[in-house]
Every structure is written in C-alpha cells, then in structure tokens.
CHARMM-style PDB file with segment names, atoms N, HN, CA, C and O in Angstrom:
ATOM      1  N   UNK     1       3.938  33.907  18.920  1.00  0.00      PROA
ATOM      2  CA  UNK     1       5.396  33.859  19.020  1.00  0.00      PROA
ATOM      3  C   UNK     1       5.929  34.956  19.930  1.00  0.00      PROA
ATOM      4  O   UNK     1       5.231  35.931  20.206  1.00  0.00      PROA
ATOM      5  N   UNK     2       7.123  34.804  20.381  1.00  0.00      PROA
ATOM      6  HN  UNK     2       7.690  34.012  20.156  1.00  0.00      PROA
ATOM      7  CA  UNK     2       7.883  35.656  21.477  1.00  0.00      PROA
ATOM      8  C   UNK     2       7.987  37.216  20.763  1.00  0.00      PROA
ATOM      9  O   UNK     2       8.023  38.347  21.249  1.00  0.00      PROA
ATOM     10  N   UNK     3       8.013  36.744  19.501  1.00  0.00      PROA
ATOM     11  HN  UNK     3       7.984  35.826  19.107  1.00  0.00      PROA
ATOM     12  CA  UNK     3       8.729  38.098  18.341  1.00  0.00      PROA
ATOM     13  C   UNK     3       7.935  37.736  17.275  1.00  0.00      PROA
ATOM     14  O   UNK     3       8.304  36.879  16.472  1.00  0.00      PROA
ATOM     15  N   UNK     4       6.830  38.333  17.190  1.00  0.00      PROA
ATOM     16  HN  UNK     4       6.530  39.029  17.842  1.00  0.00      PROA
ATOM     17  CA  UNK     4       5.838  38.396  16.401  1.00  0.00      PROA
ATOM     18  C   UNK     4       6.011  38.778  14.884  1.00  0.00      PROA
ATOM     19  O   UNK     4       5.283  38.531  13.922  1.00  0.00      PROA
ATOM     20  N   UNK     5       7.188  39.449  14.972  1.00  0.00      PROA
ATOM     21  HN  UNK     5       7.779  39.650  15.754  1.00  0.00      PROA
ATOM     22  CA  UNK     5       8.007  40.316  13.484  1.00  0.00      PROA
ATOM     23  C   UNK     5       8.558  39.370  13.025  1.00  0.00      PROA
ATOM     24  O   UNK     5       8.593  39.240  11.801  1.00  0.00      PROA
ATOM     25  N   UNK     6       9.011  38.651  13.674  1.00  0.00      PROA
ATOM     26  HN  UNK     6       8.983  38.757  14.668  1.00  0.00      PROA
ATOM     27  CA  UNK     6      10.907  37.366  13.605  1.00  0.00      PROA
ATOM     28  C   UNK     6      10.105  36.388  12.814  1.00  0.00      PROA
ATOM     29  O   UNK     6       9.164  35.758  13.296  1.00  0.00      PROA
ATOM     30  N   UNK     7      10.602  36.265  11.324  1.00  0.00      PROA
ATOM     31  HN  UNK     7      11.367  36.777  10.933  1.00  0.00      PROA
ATOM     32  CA  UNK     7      10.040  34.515  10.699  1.00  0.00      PROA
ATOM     33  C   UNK     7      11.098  33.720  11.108  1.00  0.00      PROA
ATOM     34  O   UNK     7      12.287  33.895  11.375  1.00  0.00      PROA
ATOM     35  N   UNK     8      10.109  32.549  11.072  1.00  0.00      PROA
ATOM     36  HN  UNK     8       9.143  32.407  10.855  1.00  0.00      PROA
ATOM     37  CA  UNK     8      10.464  31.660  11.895  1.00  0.00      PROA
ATOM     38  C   UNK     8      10.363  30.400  10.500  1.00  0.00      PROA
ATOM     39  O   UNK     8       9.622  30.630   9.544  1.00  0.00      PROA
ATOM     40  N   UNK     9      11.147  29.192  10.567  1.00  0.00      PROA
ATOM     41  HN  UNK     9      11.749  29.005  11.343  1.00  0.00      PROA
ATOM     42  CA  UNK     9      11.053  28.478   9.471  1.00  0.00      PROA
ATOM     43  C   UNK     9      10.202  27.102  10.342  1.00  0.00      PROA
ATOM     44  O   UNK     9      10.247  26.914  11.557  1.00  0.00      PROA
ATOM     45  N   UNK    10       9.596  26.420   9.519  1.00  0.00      PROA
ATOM     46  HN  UNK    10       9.559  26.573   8.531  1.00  0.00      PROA
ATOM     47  CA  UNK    10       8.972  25.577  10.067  1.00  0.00      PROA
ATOM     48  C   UNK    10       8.440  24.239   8.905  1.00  0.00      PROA
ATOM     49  O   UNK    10       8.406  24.566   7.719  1.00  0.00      PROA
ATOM     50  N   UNK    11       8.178  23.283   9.143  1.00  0.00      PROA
ATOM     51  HN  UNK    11       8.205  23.017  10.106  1.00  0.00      PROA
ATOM     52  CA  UNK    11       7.324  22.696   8.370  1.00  0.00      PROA
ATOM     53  C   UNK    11       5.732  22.578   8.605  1.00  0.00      PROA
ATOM     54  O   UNK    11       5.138  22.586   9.684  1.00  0.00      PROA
ATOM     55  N   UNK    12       5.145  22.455   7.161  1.00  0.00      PROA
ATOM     56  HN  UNK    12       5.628  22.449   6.285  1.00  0.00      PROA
ATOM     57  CA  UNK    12       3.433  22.126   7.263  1.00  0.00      PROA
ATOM     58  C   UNK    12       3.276  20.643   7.628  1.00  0.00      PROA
ATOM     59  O   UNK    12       3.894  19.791   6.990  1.00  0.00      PROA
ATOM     60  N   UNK    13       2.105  20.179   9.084  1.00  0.00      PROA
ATOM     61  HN  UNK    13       1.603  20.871   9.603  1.00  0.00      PROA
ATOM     62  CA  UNK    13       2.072  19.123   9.392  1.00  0.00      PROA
ATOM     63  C   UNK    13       0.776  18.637   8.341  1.00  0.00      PROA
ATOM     64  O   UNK    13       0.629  17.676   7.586  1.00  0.00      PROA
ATOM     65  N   UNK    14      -0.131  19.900   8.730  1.00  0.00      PROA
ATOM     66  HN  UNK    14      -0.013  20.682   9.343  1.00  0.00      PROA
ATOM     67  CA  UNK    14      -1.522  19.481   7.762  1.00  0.00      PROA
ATOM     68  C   UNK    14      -1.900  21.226   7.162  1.00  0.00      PROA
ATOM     69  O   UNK    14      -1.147  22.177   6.952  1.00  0.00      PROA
ATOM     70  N   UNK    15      -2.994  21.116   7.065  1.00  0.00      PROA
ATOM     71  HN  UNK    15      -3.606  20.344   7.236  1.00  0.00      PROA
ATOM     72  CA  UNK    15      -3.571  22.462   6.349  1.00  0.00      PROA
ATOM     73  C   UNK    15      -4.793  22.035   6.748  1.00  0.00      PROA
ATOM     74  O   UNK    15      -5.006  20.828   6.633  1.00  0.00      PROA
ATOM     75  N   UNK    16      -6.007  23.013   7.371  1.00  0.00      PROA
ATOM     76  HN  UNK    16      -5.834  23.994   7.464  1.00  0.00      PROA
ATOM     77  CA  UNK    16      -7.129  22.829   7.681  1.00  0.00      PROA
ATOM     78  C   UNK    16      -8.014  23.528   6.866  1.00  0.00      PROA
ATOM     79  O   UNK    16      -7.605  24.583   6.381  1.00  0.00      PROA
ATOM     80  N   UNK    17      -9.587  23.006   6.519  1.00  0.00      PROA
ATOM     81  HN  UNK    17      -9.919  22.149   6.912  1.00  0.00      PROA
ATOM     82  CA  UNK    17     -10.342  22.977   5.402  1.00  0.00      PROA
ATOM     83  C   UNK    17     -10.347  24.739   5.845  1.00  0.00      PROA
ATOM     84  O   UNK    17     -10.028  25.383   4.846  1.00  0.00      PROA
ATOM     85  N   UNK    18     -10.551  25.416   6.745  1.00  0.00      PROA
ATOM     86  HN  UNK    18     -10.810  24.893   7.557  1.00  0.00      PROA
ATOM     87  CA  UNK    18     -10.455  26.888   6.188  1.00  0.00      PROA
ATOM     88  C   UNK    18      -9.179  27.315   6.281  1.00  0.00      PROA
ATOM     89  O   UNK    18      -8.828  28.396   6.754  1.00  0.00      PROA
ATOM     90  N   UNK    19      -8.729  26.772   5.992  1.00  0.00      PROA
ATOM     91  HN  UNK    19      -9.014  25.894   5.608  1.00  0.00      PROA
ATOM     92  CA  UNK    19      -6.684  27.502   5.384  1.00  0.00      PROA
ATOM     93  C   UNK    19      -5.864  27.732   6.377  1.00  0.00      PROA
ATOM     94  O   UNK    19      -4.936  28.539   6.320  1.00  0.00      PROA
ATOM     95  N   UNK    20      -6.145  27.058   7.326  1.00  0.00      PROA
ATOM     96  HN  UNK    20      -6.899  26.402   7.373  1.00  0.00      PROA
ATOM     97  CA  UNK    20      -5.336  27.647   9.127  1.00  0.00      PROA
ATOM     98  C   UNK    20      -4.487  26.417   8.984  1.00  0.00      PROA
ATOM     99  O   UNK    20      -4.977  25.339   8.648  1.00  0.00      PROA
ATOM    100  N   UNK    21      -2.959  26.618   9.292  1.00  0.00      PROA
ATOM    101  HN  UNK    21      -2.561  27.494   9.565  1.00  0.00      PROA
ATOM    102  CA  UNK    21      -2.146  25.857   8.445  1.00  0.00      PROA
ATOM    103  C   UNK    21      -1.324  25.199   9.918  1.00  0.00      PROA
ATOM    104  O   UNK    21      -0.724  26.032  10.598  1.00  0.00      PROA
ATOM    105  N   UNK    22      -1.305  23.829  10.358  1.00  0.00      PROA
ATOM    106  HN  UNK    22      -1.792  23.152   9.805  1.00  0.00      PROA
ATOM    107  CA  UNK    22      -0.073  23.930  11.442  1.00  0.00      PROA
ATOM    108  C   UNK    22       0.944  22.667  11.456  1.00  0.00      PROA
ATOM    109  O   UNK    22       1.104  21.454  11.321  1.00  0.00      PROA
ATOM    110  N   UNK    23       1.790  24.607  11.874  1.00  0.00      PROA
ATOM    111  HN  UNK    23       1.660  25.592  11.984  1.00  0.00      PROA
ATOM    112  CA  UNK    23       3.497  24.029  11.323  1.00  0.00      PROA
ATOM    113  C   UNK    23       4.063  23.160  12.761  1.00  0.00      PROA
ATOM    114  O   UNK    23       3.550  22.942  13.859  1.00  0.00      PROA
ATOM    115  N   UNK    24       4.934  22.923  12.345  1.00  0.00      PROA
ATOM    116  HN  UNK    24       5.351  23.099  11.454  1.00  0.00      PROA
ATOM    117  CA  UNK    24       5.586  22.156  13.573  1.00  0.00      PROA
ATOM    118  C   UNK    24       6.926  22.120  13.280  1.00  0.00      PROA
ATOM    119  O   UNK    24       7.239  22.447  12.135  1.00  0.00      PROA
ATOM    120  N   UNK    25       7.920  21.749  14.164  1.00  0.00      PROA
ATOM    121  HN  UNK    25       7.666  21.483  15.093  1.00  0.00      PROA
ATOM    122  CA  UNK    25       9.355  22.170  14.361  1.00  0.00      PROA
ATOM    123  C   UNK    25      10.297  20.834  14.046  1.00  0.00      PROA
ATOM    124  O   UNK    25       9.617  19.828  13.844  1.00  0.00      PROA
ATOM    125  N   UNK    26      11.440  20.679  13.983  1.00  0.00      PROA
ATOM    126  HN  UNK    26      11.992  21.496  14.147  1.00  0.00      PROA
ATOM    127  CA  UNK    26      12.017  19.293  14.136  1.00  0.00      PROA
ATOM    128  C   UNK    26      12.235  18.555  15.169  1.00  0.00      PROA
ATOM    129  O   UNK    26      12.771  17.450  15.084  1.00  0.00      PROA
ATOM    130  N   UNK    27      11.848  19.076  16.246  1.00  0.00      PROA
ATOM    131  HN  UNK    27      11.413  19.974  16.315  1.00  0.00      PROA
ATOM    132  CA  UNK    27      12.850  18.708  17.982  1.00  0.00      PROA
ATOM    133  C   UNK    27      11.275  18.949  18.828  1.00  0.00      PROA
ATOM    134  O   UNK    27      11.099  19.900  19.589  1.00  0.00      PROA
ATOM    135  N   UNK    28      10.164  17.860  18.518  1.00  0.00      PROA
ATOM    136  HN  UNK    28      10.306  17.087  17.900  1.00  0.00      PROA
ATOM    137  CA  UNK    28       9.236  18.154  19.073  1.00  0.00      PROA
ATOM    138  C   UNK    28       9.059  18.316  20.763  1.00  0.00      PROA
ATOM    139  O   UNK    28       8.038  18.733  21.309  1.00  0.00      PROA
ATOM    140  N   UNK    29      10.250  17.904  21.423  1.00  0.00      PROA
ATOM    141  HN  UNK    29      11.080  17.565  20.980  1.00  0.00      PROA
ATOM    142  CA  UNK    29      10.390  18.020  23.003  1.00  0.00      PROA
ATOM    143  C   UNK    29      10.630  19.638  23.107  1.00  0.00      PROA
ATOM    144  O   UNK    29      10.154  20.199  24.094  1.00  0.00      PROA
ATOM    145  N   UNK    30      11.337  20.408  22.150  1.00  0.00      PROA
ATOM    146  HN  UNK    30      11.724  19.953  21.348  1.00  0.00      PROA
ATOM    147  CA  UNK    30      11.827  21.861  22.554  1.00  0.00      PROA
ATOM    148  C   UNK    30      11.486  22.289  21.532  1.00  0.00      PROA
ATOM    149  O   UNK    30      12.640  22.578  21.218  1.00  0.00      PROA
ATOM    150  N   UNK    31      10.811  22.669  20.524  1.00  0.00      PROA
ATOM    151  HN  UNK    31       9.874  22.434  20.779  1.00  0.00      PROA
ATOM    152  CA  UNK    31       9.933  23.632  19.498  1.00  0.00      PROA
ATOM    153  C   UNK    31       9.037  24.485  19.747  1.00  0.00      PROA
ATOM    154  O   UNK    31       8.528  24.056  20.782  1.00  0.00      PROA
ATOM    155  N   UNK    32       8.538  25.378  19.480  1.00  0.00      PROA
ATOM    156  HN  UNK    32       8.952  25.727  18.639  1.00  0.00      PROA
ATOM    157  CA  UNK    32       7.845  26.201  19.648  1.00  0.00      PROA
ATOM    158  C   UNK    32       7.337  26.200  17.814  1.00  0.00      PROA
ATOM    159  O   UNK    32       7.938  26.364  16.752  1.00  0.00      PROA
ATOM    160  N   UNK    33       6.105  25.954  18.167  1.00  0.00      PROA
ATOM    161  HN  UNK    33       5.617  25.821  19.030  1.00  0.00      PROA
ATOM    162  CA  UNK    33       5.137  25.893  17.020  1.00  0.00      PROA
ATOM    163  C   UNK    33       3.717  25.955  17.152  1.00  0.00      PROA
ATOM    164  O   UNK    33       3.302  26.715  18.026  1.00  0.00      PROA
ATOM    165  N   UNK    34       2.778  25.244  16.393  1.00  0.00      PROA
ATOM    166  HN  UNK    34       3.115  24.627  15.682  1.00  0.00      PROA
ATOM    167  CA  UNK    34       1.512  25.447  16.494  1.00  0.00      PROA
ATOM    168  C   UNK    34       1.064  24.323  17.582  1.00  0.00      PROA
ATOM    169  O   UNK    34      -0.144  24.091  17.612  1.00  0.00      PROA
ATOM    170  N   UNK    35       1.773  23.707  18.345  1.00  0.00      PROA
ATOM    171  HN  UNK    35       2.755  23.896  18.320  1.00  0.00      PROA
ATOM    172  CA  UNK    35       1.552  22.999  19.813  1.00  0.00      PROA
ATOM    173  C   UNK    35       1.428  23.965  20.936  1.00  0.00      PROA
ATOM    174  O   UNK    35       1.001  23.598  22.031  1.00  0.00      PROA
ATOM    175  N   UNK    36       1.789  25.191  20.694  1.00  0.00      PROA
ATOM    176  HN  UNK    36       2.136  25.489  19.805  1.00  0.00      PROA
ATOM    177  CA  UNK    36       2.131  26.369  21.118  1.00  0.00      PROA
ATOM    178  C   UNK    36       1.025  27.253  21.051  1.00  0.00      PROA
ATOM    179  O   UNK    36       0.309  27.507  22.020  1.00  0.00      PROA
ATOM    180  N   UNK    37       0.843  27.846  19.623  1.00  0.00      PROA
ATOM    181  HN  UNK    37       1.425  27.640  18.836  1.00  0.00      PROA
ATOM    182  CA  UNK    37       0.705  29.257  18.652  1.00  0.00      PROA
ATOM    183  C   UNK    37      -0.553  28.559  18.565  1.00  0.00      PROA
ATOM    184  O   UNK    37      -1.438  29.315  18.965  1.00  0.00      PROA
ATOM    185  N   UNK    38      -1.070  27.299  18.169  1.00  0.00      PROA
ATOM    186  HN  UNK    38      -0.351  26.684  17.844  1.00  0.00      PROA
ATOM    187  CA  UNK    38      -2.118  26.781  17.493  1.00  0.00      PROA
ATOM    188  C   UNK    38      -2.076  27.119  15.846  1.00  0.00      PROA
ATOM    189  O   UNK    38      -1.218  27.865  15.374  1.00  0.00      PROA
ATOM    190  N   UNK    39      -3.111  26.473  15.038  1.00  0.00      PROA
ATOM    191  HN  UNK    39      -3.807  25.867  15.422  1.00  0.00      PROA
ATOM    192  CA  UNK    39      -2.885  27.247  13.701  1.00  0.00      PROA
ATOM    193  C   UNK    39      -2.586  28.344  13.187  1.00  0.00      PROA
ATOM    194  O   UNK    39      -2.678  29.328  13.921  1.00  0.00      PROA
ATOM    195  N   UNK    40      -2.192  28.513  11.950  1.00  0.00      PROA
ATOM    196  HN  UNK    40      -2.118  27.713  11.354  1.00  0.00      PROA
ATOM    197  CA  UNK    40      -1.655  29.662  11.834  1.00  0.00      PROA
ATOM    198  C   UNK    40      -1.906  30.753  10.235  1.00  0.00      PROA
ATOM    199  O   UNK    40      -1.566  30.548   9.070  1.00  0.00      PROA
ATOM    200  N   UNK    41      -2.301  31.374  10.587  1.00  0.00      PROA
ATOM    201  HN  UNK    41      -2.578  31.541  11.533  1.00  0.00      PROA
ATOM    202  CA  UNK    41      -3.265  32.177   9.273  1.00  0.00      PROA
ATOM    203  C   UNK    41      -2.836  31.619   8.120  1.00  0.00      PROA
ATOM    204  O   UNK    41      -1.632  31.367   8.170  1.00  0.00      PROA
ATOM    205  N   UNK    42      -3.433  31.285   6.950  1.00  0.00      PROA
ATOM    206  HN  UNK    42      -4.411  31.490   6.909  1.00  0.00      PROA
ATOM    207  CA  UNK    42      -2.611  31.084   5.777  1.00  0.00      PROA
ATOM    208  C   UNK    42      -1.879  32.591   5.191  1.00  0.00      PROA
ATOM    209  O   UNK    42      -0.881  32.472   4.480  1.00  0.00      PROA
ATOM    210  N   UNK    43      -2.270  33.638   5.430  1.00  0.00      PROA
ATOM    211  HN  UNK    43      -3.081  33.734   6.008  1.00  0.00      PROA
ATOM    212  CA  UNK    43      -1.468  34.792   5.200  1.00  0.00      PROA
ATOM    213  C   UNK    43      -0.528  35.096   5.341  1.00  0.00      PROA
ATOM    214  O   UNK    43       0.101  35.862   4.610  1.00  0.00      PROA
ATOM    215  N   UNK    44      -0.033  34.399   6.677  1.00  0.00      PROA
ATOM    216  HN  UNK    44      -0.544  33.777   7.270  1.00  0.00      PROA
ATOM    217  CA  UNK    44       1.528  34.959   7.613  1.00  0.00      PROA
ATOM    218  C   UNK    44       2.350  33.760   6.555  1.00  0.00      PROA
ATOM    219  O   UNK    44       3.447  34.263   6.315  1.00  0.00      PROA
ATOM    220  N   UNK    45       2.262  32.562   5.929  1.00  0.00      PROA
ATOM    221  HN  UNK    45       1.371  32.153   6.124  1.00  0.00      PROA
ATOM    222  CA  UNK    45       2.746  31.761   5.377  1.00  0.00      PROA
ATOM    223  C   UNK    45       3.602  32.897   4.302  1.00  0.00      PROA
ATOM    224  O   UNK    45       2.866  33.362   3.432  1.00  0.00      PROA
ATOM    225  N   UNK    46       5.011  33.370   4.271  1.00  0.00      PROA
ATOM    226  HN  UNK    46       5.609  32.992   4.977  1.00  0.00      PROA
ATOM    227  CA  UNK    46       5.023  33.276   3.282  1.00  0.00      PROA
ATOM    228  C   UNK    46       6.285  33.394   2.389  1.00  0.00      PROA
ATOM    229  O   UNK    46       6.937  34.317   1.901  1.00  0.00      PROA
ATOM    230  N   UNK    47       6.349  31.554   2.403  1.00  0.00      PROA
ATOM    231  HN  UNK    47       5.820  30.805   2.800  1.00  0.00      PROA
ATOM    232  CA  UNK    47       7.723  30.928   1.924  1.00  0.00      PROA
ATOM    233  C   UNK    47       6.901  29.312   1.389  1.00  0.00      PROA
ATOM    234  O   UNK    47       5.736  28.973   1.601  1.00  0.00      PROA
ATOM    235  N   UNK    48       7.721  28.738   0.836  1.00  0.00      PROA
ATOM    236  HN  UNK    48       8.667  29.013   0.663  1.00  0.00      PROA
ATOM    237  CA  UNK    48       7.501  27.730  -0.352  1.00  0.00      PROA
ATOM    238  C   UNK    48       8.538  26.571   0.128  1.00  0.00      PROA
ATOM    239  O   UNK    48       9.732  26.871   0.109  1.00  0.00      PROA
ATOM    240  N   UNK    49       8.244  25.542   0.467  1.00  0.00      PROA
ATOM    241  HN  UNK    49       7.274  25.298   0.483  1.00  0.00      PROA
ATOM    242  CA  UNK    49       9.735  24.196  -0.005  1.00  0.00      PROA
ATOM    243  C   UNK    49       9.718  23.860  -0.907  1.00  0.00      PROA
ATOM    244  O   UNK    49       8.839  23.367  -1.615  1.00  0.00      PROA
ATOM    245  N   UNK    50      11.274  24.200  -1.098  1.00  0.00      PROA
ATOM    246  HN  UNK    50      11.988  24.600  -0.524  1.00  0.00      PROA
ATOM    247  CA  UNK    50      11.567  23.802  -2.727  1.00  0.00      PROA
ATOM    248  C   UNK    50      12.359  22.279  -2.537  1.00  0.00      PROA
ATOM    249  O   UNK    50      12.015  21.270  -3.152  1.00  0.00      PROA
ATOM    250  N   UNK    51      13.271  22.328  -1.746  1.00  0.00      PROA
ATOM    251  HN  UNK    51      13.551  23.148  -1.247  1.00  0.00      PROA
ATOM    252  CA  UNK    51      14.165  21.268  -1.339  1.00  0.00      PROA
ATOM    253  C   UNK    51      13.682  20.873  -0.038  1.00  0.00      PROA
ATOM    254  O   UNK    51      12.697  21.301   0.565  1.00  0.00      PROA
ATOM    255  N   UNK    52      14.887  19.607   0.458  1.00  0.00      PROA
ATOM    256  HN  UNK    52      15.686  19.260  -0.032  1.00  0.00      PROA
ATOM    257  CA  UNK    52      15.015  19.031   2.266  1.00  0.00      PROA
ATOM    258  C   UNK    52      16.720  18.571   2.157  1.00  0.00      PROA
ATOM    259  O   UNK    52      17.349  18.107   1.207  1.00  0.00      PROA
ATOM    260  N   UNK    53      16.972  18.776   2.983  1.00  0.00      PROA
ATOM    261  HN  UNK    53      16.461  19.153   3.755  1.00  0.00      PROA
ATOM    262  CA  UNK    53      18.430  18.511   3.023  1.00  0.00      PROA
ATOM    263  C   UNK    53      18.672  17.280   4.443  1.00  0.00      PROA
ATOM    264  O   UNK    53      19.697  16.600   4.400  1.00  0.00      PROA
ATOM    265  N   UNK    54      17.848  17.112   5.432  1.00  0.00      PROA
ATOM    266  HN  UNK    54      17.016  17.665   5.467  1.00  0.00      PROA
ATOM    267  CA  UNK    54      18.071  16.379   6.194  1.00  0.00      PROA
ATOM    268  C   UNK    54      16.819  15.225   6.601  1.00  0.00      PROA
ATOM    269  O   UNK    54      15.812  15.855   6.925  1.00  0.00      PROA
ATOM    270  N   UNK    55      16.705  14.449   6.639  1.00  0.00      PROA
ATOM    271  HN  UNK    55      17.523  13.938   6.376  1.00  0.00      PROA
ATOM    272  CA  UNK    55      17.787  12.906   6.777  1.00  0.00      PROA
ATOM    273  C   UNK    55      18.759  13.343   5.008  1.00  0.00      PROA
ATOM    274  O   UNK    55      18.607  13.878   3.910  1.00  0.00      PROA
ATOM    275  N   UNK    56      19.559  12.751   5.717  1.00  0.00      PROA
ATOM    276  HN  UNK    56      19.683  12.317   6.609  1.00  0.00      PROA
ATOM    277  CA  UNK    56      20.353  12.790   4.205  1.00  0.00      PROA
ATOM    278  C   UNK    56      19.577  11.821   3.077  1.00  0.00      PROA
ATOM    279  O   UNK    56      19.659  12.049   1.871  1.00  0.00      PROA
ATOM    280  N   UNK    57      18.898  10.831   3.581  1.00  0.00      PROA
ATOM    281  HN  UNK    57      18.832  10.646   4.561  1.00  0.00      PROA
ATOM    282  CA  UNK    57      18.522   9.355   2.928  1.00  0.00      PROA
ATOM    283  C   UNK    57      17.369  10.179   1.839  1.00  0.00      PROA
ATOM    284  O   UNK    57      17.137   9.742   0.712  1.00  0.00      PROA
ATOM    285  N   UNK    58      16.633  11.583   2.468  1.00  0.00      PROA
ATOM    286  HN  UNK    58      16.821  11.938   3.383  1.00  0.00      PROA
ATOM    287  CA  UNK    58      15.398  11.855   2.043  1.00  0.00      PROA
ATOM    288  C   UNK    58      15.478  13.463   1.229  1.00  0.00      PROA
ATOM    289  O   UNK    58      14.547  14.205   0.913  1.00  0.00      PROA
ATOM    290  N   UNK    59      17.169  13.666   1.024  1.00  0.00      PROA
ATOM    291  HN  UNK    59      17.925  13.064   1.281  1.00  0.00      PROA
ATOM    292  CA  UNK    59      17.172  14.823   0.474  1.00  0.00      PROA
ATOM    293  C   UNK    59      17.241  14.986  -0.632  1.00  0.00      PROA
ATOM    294  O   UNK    59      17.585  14.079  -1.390  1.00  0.00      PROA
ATOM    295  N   UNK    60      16.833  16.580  -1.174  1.00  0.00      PROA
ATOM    296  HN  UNK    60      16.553  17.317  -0.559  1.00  0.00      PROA
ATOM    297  CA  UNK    60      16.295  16.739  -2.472  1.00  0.00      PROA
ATOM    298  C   UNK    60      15.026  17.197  -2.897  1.00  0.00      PROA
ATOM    299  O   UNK    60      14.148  17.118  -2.038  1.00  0.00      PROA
ATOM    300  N   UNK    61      14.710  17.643  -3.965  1.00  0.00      PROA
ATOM    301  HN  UNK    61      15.424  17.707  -4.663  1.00  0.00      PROA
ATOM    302  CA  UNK    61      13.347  18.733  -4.313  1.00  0.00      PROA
ATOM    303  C   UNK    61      12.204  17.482  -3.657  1.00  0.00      PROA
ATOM    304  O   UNK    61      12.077  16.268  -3.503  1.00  0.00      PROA
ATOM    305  N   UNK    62      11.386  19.068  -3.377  1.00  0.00      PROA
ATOM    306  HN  UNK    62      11.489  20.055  -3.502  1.00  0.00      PROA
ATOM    307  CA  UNK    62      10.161  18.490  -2.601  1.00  0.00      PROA
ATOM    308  C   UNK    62       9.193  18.757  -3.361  1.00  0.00      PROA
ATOM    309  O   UNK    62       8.937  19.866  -3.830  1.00  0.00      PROA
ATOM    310  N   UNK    63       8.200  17.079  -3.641  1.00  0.00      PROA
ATOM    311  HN  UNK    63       8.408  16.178  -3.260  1.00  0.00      PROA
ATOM    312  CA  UNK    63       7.374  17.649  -4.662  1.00  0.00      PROA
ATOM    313  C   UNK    63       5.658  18.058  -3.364  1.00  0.00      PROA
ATOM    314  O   UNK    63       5.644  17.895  -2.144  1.00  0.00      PROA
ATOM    315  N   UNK    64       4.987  18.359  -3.872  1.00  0.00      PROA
ATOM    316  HN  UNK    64       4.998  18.492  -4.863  1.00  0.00      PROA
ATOM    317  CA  UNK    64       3.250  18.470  -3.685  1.00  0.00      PROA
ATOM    318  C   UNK    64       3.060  19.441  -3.565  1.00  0.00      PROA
ATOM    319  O   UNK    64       3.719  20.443  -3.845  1.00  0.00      PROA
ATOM    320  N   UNK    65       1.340  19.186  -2.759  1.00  0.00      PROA
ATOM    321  HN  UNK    65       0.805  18.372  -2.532  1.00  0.00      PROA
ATOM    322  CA  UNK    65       1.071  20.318  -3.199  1.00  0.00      PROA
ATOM    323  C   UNK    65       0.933  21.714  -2.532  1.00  0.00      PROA
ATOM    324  O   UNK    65       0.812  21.789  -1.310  1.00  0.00      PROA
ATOM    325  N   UNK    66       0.954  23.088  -3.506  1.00  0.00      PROA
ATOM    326  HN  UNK    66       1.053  23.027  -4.499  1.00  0.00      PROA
ATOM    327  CA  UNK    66       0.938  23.758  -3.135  1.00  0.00      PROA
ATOM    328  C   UNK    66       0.212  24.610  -2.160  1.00  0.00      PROA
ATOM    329  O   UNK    66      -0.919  24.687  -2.640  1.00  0.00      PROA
ATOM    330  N   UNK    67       0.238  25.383  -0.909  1.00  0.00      PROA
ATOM    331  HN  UNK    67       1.157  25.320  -0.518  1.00  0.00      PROA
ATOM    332  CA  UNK    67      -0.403  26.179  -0.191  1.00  0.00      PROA
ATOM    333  C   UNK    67      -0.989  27.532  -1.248  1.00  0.00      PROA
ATOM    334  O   UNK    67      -0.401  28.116  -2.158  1.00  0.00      PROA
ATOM    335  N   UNK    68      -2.526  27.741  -0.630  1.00  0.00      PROA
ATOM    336  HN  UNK    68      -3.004  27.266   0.109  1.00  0.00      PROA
ATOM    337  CA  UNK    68      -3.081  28.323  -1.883  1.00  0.00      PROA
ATOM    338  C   UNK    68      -2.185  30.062  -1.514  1.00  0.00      PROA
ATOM    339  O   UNK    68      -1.669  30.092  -0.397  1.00  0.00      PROA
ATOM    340  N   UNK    69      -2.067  31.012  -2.136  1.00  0.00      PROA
ATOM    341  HN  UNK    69      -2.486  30.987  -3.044  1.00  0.00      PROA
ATOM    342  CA  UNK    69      -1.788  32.428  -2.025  1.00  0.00      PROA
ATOM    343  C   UNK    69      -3.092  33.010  -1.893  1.00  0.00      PROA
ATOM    344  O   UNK    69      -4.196  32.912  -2.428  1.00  0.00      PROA
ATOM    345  N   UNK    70      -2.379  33.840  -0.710  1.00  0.00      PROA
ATOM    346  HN  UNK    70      -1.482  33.920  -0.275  1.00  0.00      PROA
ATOM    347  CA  UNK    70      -3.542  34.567   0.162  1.00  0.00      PROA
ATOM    348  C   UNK    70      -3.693  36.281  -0.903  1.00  0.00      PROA
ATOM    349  OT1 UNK    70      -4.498  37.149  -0.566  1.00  0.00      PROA
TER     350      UNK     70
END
C-alpha cells in the first residue's frame, strides 16, 4: 500500500490454505487491493464483518465463517 500505517477497509475474496487472505475492493476498474498488494498476511487482518449495508436488497448481519486470530 501507498501508506503502509493507513487501514484500509476491504472485503475477503478467498483465504488461502496458509492464511494469506485476498481482499478486494468494490470498484474493481479503480481499487487498489490484493490485484495490487497480492495476498495479505493473516496478521495485518484486523477487523471482523458484522453487517453489509449495500446492495440494499443484501443488507444486514453477515453470517460465516470466521478468519482464524493470529
């Protein structure tokens, strides 16, 4: 990332069998994500979805499963 300090919010596309996690953005023409960065430590992860608020059609608590704690 540009700002290595700066969190950045993102979603999980997949999770890879050794824990290297890649996120991806909403606006895949102009995002900066792991198309970018490539995977991304499971360590630096460290935030949870609880909810989604957009499409409206699909908002509301988000269930599965959890990313393990590093």
């Amino acid at each position: 990332p540009r700002q290595p300090r700066r969190p950045v919010v993102k979603r999980v596309a997949a999770v890879g069998a050794d824990g290297a996690v890649d996120v991806r953005g909403d606006n895949a023409a102009a995002s900066t994500d792991s198309r970018t960065w490539g995977p991304v430590p499971p360590d630096l992860v460290v935030g949870r979805v609880r909810s989604r608020y957009f499409p409206p059609a699909r908002s509301g608590r988000v269930a599965g499963e959890a990313l393990p704690r590093s």
